[in-house]
C-alpha positions in Angstrom: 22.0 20.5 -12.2 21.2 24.0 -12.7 23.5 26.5 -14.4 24.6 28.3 -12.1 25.6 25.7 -9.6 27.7 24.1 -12.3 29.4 27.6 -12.8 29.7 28.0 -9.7 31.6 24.7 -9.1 33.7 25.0 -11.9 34.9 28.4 -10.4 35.4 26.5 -6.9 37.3 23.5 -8.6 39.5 26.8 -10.8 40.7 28.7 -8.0 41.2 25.3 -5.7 43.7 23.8 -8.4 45.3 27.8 -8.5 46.0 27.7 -5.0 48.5 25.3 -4.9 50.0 25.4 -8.4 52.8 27.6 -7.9 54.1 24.8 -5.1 54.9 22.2 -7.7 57.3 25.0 -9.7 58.9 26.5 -6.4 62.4 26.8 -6.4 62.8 27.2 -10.3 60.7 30.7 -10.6 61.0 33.6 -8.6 57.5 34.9 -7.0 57.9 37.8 -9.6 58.9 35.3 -12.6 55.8 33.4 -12.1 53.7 36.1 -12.3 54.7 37.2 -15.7 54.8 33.6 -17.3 51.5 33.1 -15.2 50.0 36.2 -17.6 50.3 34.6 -20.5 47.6 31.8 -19.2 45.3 35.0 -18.1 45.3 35.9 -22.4 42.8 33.5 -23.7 39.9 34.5 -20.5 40.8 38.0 -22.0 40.4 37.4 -24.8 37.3 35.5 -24.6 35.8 38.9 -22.2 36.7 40.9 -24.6 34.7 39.5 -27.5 31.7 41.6 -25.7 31.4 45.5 -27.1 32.0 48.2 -24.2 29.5 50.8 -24.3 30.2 54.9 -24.2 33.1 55.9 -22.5 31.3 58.2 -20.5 32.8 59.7 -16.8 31.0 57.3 -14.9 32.1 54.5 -17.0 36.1 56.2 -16.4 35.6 55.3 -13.1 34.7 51.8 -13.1 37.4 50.9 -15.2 39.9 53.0 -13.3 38.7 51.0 -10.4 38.8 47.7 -11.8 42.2 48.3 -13.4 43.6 49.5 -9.9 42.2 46.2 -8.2 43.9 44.1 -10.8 47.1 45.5 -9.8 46.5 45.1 -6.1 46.0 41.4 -7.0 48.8 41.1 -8.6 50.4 42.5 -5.4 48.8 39.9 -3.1 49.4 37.2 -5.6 53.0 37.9 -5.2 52.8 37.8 -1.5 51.0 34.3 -1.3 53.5 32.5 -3.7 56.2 34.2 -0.9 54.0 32.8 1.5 54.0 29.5 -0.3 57.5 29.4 0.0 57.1 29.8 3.7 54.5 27.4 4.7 52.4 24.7 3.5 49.9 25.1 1.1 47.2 23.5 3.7 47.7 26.1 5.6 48.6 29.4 4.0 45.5 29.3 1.3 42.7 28.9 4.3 44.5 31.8 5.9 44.3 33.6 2.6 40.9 32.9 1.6 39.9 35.3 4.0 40.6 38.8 2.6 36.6 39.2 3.1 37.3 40.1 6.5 39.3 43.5 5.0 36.5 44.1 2.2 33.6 44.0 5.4 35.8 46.0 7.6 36.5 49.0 4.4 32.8 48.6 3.5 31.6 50.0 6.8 33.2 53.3 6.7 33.5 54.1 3.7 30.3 52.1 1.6 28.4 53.2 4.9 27.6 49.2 4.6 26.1 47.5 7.7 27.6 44.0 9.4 25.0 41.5 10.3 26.3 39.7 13.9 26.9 36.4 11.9 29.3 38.6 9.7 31.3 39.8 13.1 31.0 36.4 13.8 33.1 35.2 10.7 35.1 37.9 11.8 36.1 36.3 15.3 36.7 33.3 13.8 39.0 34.4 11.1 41.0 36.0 14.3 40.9 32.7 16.5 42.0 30.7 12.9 45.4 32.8 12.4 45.8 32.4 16.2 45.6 28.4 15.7 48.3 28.6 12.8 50.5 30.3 14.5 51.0 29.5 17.7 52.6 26.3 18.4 53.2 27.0 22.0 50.5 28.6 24.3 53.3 30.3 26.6 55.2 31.8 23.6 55.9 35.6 23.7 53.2 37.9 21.3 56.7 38.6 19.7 57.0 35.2 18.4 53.3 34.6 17.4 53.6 36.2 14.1 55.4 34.2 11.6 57.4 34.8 8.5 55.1 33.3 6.5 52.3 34.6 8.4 53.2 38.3 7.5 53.1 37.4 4.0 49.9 36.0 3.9 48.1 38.6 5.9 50.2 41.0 2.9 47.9 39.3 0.7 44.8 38.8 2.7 44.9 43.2 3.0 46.1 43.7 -0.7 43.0 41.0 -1.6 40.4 42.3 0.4 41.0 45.9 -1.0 40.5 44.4 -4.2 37.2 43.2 -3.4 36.0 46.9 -2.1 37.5 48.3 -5.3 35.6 45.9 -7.2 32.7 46.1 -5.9 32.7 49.9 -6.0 33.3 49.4 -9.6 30.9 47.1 -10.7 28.5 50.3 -9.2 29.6 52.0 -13.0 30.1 49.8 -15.1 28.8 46.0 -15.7 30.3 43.0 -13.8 31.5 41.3 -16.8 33.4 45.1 -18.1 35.0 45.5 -15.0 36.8 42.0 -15.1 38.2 42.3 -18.7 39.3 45.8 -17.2 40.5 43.8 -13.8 42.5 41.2 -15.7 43.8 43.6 -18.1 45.8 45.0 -15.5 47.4 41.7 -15.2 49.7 42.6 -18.7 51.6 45.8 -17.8 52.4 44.8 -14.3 53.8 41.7 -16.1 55.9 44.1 -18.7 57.2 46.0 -15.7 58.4 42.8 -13.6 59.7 41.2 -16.6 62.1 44.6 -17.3 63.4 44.4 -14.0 63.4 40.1 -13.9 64.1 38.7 -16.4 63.4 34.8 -17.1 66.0 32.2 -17.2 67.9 31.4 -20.4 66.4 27.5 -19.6 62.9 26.2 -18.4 61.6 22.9 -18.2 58.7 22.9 -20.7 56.9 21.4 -17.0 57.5 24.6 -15.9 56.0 26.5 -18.4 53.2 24.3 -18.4 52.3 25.2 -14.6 53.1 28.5 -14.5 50.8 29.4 -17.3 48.1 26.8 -16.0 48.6 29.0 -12.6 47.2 32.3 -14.9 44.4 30.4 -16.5 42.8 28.7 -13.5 42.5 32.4 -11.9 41.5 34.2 -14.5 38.9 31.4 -15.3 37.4 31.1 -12.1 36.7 35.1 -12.3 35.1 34.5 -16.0 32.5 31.4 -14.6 31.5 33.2 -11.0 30.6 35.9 -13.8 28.1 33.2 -15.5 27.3 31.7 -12.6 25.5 35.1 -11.3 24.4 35.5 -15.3 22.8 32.0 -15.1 19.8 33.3 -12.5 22.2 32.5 -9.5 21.8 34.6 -6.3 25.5 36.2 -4.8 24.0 35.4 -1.7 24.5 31.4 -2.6 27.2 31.9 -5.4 29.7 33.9 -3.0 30.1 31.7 -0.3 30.6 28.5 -2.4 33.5 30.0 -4.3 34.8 31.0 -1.6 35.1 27.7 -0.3 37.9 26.8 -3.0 40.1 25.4 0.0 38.3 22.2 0.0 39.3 21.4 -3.4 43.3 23.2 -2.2 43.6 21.0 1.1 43.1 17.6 -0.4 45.0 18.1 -3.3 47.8 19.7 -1.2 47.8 16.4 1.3 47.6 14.1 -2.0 49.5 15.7 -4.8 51.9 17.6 -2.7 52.7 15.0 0.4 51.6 17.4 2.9 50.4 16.4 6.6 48.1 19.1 8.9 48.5 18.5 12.9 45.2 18.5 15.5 45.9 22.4 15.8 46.0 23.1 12.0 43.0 21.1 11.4 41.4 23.6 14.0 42.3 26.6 11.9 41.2 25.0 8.3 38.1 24.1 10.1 37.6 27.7 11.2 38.7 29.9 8.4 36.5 27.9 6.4 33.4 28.6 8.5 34.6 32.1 8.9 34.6 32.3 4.8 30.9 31.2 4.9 29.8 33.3 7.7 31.5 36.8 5.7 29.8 35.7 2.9 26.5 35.8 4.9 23.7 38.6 3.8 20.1 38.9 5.7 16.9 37.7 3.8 15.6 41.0 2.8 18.8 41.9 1.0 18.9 38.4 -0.8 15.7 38.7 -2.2 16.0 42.3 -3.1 20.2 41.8 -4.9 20.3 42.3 -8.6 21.7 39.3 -10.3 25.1 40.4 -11.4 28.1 39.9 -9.3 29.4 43.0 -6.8 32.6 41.4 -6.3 35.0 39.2 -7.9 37.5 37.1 -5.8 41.3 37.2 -6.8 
């Protein structure tokens, strides 16, 4: 197998077991709670990231980590929003939905990268529509009103606050290296922890179980940003490497139908179906800008 496809897995297998973490502690954290116990899991990537030496702090290099430090705290945002979403609506559903944010990153990049959309891009795009339409609508002669869920809201929060992530990313990673603008990313994770933690505070009591998940919830993230990093340092093409990882649902859905008892109807199973192929389809780039793509990641997933 080569290197980069087993990086690549591992990162797919990482954020699949994330995605539906925070549902077996639900009910004994708050959303905001489980991001700062989460944070301590994201210390020992960081640490292992920061064991490489940054270069010259030059202006250029300012930027990039200004950027990457503002993405991680948009993460943190949409993080929040998803585990609200979670609470919401099954797991099966919500982290298809979520997966997604490309749609935001392709539709920024336009405008203000100056970035073209191949048609199979705007097809992904269609898709991702006709997908949130299929989750949501549970009776064709409902009123527009009623077709946006509670949950819904939420997860589109995150899908936005995720996909300008991606754009701040990958405008970062234009000054500094891929692997520099993640330590900078996840070290944004720590002081948005400090400041949640000021204003909610953790119970008195936790199940050690608790602990145990929350932190595992950290560490799965922040590892599956650390091994896309050497899949795409292991000769990998993004082209390939992107729309794997961004599969990571097909690791969620089963685990959410086997480890958390949840059941999908005919119309959800439409949806998964069709945010998954719209994942694939954002992911797409043409030939000539495969061949011609430096090997080093231009965007990191949250």
């Amino acid at each position: 197998m080569p290197r980069w496809l087993f990086w690549t897995l591992l990162t797919l297998v990482s954020w699949g077991i994330w995605a539906v973490l925070f549902r077996r502690i639900e009910g004994q954290l708050s959303e905001a709670q489980c991001q700062i116990i989460s944070t301590l899991g994201v210390l020992p990537v960081l640490a292992a990231l920061a064991r490489t030496k940054d270069g010259e702090a030059t202006n250029r290099a300012l930027v990039g980590i200004a950027l990457a430090f503002g993405a991680g705290i948009l993460s943190c945002l949409g993080n929040i929003a998803c585990y609200q979403a979670l609470h919401h609506a099954k797991a099966s559903t919500v982290v298809p939905m979520t997966a997604m944010s490309p749609v935001i990153t392709i539709l920024l990049a336009i405008p203000i990268l100056k970035e073209r959309v191949h048609p199979i891009q705007w097809l992904g795009i269609a898709l991702s529509l006709v997908a949130i339409w299929l989750f949501n609508v549970q009776n064709e002669n409902a009123a527009a009103a009623d077709w946006i869920s509670p949950w819904m809201l939420l997860a589109l929060a995150a899908v936005v606050l995720w996909g300008v992530t991606g754009l701040l990313q990958k405008v970062s990673t234009n000054h500094v290296s891929a692997r520099r603008s993640a330590r900078w990313f996840l070290a944004a994770f720590i002081p948005f922890a400090i400041v949640l933690l000021l204003r909610n505070p953790l119970p008195h009591e936790l199940p050690a179980a608790t602990w145990l998940f929350a932190i595992a919830l950290g560490f799965t993230l922040a590892l599956g940003n650390w091994t896309i990093l050497l899949a795409f340092a292991s000769e990998g093409k993004a082209s390939i490497i992107t729309p794997l990882a961004g599969l990571y649902p097909i690791v969620s859905i089963p685990l959410a139908i086997v480890w958390l008892g949840e059941r999908v109807n005919t119309r959800e199973t439409m949806g998964i179906v069709l945010a998954l192929t719209a994942v694939v389809l954002l992911s797409y780039q043409s030939p000539a800008i495969a061949e011609t793509e430096p090997r080093t990641t231009t965007e990191i997933s949250t």
